[in-house]
VMD Tcl script that builds the backbone (N, CA, C; Angstrom):
set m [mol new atoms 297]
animate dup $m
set s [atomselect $m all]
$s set {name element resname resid chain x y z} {
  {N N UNK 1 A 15.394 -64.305 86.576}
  {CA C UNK 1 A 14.113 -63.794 86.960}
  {C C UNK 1 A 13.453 -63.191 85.730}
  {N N UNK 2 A 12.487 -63.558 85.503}
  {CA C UNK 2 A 11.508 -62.826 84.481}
  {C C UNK 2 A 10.718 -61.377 84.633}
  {N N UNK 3 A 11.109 -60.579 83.275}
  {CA C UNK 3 A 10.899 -59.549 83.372}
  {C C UNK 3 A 9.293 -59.560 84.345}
  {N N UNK 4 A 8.499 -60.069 83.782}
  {CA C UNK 4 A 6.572 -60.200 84.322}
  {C C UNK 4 A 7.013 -60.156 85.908}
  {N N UNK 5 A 8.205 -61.279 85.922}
  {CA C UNK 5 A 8.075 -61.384 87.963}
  {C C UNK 5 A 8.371 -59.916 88.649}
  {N N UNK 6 A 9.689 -59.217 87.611}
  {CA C UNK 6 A 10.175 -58.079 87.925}
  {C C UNK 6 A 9.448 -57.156 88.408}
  {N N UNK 7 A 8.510 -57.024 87.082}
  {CA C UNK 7 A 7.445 -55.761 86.889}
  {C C UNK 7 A 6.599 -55.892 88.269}
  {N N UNK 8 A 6.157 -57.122 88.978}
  {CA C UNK 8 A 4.928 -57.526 89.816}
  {C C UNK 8 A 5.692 -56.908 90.926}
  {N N UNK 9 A 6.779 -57.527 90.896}
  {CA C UNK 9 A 7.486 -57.088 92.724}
  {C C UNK 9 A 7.553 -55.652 92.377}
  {N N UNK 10 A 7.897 -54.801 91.730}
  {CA C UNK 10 A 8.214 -53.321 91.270}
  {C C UNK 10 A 6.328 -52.608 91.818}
  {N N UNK 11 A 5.657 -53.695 91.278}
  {CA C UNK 11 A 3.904 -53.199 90.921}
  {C C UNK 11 A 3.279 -53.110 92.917}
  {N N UNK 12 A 4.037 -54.182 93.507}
  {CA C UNK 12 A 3.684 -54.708 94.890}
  {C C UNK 12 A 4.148 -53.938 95.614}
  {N N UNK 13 A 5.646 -53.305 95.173}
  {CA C UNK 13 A 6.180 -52.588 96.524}
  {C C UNK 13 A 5.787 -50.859 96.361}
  {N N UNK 14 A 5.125 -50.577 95.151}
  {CA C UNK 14 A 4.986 -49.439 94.971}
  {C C UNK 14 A 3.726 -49.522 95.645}
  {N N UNK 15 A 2.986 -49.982 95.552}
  {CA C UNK 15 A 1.482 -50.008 96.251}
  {C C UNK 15 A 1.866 -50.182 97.811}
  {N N UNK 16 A 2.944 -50.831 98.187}
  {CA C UNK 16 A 2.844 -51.118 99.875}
  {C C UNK 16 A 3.471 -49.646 100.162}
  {N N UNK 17 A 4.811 -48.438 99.310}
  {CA C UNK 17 A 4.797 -47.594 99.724}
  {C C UNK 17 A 4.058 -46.734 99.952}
  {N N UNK 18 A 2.945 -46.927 98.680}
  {CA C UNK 18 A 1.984 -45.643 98.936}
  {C C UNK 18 A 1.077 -46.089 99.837}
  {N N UNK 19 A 0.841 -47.239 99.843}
  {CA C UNK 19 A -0.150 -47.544 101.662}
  {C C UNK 19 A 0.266 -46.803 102.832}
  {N N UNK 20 A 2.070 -47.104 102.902}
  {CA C UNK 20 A 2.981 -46.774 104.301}
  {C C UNK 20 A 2.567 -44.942 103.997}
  {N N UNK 21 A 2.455 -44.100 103.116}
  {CA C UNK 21 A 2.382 -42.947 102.625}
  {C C UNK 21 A 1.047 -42.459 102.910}
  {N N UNK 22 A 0.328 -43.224 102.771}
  {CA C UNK 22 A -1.554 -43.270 103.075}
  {C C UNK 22 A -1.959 -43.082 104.430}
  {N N UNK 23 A -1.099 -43.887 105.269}
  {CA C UNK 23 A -1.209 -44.360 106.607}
  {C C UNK 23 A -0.566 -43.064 107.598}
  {N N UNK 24 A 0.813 -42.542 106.970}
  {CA C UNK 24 A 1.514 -41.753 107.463}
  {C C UNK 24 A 0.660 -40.125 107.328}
  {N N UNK 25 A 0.072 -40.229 106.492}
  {CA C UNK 25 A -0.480 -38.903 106.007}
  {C C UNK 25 A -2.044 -38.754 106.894}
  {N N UNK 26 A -2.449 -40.268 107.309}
  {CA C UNK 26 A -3.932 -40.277 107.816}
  {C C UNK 26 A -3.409 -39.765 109.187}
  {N N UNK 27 A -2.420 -40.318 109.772}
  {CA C UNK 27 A -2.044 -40.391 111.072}
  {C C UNK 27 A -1.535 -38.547 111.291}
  {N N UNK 28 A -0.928 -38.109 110.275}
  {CA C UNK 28 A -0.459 -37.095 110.461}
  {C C UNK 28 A -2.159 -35.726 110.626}
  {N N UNK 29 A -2.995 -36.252 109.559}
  {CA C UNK 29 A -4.212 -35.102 109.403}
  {C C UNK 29 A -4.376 -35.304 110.856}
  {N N UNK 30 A -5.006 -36.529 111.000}
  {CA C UNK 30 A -5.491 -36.782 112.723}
  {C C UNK 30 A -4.596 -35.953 113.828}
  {N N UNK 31 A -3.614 -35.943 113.789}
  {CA C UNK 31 A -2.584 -35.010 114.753}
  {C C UNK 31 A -3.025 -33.438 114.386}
  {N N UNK 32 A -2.787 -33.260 113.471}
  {CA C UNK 32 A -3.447 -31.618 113.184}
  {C C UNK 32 A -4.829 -31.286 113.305}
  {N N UNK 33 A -5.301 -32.752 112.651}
  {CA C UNK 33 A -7.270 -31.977 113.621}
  {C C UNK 33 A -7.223 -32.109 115.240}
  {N N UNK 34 A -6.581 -33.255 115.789}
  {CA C UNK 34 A -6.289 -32.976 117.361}
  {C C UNK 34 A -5.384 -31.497 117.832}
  {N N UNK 35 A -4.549 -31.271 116.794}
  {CA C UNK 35 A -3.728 -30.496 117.657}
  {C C UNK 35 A -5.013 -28.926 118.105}
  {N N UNK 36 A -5.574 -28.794 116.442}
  {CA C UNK 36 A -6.494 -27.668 115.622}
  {C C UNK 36 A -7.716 -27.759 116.707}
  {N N UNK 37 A -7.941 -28.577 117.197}
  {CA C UNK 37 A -9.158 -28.504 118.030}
  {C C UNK 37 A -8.929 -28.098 119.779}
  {N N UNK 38 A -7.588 -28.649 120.015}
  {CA C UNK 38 A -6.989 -28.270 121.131}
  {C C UNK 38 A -6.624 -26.470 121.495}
  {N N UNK 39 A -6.181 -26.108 120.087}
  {CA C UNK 39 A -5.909 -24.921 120.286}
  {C C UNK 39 A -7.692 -23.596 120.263}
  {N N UNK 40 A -8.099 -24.491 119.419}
  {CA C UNK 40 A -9.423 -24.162 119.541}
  {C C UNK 40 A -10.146 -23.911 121.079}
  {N N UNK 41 A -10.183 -24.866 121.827}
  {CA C UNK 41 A -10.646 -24.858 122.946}
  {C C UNK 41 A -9.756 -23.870 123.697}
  {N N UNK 42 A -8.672 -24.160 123.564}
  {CA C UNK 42 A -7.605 -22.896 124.486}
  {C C UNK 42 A -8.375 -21.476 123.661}
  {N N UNK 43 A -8.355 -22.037 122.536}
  {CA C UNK 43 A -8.604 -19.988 122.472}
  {C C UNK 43 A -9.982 -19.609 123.206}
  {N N UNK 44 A -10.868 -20.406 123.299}
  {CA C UNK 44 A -12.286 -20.352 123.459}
  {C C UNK 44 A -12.382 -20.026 125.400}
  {N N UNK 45 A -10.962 -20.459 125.933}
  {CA C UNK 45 A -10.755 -20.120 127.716}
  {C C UNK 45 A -10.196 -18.957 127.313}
  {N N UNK 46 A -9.660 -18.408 126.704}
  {CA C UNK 46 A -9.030 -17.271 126.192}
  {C C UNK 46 A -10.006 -15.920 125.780}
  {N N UNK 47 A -10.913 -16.743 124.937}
  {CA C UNK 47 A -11.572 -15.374 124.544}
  {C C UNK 47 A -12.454 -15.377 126.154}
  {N N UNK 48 A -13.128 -16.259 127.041}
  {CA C UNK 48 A -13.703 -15.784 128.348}
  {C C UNK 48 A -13.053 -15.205 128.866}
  {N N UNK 49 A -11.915 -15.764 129.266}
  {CA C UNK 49 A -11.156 -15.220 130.200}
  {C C UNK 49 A -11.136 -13.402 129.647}
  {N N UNK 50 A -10.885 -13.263 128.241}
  {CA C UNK 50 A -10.942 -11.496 127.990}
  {C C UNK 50 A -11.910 -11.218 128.364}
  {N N UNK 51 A -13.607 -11.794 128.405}
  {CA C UNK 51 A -14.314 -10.889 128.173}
  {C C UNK 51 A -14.611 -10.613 129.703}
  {N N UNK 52 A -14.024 -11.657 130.350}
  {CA C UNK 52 A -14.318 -11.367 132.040}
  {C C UNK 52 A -13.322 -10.180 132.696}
  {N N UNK 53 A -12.003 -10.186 131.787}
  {CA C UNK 53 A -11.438 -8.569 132.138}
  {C C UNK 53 A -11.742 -7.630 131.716}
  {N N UNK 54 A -12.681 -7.820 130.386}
  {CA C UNK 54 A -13.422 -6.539 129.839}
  {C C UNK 54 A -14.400 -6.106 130.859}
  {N N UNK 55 A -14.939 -6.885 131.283}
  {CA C UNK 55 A -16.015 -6.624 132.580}
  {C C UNK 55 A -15.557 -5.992 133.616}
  {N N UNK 56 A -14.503 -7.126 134.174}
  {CA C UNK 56 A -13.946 -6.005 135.324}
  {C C UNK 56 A -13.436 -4.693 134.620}
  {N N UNK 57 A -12.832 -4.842 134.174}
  {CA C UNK 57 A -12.282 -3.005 133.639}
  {C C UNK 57 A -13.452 -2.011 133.370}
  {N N UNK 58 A -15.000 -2.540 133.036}
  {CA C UNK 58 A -15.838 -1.761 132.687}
  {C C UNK 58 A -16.187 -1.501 134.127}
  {N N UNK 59 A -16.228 -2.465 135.361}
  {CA C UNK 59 A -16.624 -2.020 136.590}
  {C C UNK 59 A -15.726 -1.022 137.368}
  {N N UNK 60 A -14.838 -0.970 137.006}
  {CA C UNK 60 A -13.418 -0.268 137.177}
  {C C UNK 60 A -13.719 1.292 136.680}
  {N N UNK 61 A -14.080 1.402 136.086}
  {CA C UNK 61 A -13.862 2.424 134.995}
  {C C UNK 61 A -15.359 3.060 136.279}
  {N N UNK 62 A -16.395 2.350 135.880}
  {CA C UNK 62 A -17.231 2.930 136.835}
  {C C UNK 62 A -17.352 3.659 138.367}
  {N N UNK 63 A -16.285 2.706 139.105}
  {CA C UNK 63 A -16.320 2.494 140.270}
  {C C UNK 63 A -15.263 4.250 140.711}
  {N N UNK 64 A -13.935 4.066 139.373}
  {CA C UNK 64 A -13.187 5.263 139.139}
  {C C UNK 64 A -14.144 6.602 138.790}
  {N N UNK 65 A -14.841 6.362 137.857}
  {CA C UNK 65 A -15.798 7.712 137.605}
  {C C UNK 65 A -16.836 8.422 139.018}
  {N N UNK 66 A -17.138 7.222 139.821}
  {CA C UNK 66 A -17.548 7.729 140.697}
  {C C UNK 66 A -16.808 8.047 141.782}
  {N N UNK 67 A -15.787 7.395 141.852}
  {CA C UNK 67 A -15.094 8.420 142.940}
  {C C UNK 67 A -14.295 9.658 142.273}
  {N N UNK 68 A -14.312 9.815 141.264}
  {CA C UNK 68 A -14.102 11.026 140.643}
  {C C UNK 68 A -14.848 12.033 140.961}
  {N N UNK 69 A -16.540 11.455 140.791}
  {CA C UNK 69 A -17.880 12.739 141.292}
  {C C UNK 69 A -17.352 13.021 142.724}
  {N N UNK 70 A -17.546 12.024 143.806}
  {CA C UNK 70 A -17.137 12.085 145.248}
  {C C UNK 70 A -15.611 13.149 145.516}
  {N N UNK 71 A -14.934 12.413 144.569}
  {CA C UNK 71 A -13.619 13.757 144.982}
  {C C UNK 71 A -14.094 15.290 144.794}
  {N N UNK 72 A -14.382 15.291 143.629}
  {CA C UNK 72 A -15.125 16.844 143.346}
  {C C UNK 72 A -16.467 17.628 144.269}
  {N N UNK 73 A -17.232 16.485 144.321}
  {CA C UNK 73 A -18.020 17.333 145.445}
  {C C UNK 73 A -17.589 17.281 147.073}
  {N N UNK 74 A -16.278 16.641 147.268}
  {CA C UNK 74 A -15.250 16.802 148.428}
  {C C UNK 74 A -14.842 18.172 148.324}
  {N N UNK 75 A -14.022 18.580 146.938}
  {CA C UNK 75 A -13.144 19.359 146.519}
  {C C UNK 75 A -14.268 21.441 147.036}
  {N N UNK 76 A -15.347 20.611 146.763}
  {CA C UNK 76 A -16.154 21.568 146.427}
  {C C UNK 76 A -17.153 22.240 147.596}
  {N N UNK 77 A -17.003 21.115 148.825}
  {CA C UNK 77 A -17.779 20.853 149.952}
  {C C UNK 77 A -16.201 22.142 150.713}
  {N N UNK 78 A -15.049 21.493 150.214}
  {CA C UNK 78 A -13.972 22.084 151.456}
  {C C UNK 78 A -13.869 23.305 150.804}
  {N N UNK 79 A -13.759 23.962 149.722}
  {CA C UNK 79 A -14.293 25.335 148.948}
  {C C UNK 79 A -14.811 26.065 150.034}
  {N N UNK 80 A -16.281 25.801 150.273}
  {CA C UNK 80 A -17.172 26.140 150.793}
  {C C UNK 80 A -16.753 26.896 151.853}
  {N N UNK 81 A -16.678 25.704 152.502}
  {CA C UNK 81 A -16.051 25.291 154.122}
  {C C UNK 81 A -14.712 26.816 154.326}
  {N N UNK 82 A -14.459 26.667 153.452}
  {CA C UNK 82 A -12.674 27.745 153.371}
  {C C UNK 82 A -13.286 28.831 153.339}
  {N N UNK 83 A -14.077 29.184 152.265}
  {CA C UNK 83 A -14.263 30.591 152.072}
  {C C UNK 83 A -15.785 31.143 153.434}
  {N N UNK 84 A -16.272 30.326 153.668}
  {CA C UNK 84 A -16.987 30.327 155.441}
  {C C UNK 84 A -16.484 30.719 156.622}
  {N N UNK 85 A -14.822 29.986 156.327}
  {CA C UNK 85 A -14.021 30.150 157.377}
  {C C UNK 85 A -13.466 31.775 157.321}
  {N N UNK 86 A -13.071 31.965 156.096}
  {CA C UNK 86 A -12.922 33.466 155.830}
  {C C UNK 86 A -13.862 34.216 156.282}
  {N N UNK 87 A -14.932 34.297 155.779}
  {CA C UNK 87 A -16.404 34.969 156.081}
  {C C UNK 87 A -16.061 35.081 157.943}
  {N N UNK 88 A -15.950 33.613 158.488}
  {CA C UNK 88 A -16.050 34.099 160.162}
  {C C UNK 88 A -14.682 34.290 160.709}
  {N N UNK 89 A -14.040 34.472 159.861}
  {CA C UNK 89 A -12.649 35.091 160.639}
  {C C UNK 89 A -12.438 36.184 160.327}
  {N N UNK 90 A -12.887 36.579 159.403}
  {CA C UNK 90 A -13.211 38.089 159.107}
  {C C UNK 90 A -14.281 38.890 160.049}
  {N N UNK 91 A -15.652 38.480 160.389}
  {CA C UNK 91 A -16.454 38.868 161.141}
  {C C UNK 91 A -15.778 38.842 162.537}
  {N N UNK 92 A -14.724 37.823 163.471}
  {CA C UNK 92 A -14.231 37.866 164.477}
  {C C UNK 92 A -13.101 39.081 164.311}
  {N N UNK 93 A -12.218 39.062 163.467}
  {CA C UNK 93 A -11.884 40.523 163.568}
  {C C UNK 93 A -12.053 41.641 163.350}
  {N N UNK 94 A -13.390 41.945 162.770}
  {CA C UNK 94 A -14.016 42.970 162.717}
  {C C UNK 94 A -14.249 43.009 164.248}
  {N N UNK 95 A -14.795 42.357 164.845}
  {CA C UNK 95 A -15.580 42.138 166.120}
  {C C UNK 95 A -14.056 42.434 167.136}
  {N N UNK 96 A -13.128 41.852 167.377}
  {CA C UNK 96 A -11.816 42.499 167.908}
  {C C UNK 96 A -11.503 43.643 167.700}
  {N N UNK 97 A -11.634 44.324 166.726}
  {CA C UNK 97 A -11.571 45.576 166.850}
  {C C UNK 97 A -12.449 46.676 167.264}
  {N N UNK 98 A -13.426 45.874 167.272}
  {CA C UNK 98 A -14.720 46.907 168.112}
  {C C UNK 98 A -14.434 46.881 169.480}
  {N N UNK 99 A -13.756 45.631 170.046}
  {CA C UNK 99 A -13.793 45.678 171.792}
  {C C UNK 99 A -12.637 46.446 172.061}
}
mol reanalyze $m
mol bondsrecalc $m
mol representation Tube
mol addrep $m
């Protein structure tokens, strides 16, 4: 075999590896921009999905603050109510002891 034939088959198969290398590497980017875009979209149900529990928790937070006011002017209504009750249970035994 002649060196020239040598060199050509040496010249041919190096070019068909780096094709198989070309091909493997195209196929591979394509998998990572598919994978990269997939995860993309998941994050993108991801970031809604937070901002729709940020919401509820902000309605939460509200819904808690106001029954916070409501407990206190409960707290503040039965106060009342107690020290009234004193006031007329005091006036009834004042009043028992007059009869």
């Amino acid at each position: 075999m002649s060196t020239v034939l040598t060199i050509a088959i040496i010249v041919v198969l190096a070019i068909a590896i780096l094709a198989l290398i070309a091909v493997f590497a195209q196929k591979a980017k394509k998998r990572r921009d598919l994978e990269r875009m997939r995860l993309r979209e998941q994050a993108g149900g991801h970031r809604q999905e937070a901002g729709l529990h940020a919401s509820k928790a902000d309605e939460h937070e509200e819904e808690a603050h106001q029954a916070e006011l409501e407990a206190r002017e409960a707290a503040e209504r039965a106060e009342r109510e107690r020290e009234l009750a004193e006031h007329h249970g005091g006036k009834a035994d004042d009043l028992e002891q007059k009869l």
